[in-house]
C-alpha distance (Angstrom), angle and dihedral (degrees) to the residues before:
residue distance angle dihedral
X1 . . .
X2 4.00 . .
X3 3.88 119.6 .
X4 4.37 76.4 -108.9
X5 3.61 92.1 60.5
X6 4.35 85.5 43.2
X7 3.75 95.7 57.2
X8 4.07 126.3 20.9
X9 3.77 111.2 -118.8
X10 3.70 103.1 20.9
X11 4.01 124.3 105.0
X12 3.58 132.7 -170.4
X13 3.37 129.2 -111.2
X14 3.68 90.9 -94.9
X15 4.09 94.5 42.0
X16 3.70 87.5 43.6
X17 4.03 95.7 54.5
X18 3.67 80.1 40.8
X19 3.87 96.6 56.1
X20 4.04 87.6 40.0
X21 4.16 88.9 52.9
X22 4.17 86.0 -127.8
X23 3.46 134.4 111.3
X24 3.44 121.1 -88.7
X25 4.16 84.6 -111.7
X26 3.56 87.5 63.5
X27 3.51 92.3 53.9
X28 3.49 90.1 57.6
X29 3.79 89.2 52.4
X30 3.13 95.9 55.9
X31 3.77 98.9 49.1
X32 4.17 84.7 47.9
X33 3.77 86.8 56.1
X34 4.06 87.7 51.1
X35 3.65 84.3 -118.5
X36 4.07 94.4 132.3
X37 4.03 121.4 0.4
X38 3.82 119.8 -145.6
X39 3.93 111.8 -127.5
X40 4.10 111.9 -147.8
X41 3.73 125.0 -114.2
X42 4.31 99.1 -166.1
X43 3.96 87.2 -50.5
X44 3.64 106.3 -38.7
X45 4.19 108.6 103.1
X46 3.69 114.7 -131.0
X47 3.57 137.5 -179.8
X48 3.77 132.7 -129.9
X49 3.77 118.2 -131.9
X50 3.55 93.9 -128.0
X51 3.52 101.1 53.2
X52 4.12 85.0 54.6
X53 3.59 95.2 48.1
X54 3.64 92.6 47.0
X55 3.91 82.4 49.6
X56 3.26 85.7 52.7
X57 3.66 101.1 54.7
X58 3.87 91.2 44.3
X59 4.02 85.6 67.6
X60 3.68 115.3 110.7
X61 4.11 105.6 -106.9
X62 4.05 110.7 -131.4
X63 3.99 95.8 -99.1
X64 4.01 88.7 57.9
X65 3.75 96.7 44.6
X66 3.46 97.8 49.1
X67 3.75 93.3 54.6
């Protein structure tokens, strides 16, 4: 059973990057950057659904970036 499967909401690193469509590198980036913050389930690091969508919709859309 996955730390997902454990509590509702939360991904691990590799079902996060997954849910994100980036590498699990980037994830890492982006928690370096302080952009997201994995919370701790015993010692595994998961991430919270909301934290990715809001990550999500934080992300430049395609008419903004290519400005």
């Amino acid at each position: 059973m996955s730390a997902a499967d454990t509590l509702r909401g939360a991904y691990s690193r590799q079902e996060a990057a997954e849910y994100l469509s980036c590498s699990p590198e980037t994830l890492r980036l982006y928690v370096e950057a302080g952009l997201i913050s994995p919370r701790f389930h015993g010692s595994k690091p998961v991430y919270l659904r909301a934290e990715l969508d809001d990550l999500l919709a934080s992300l430049p859309d395609e008419k903004r970036a290519s400005r």
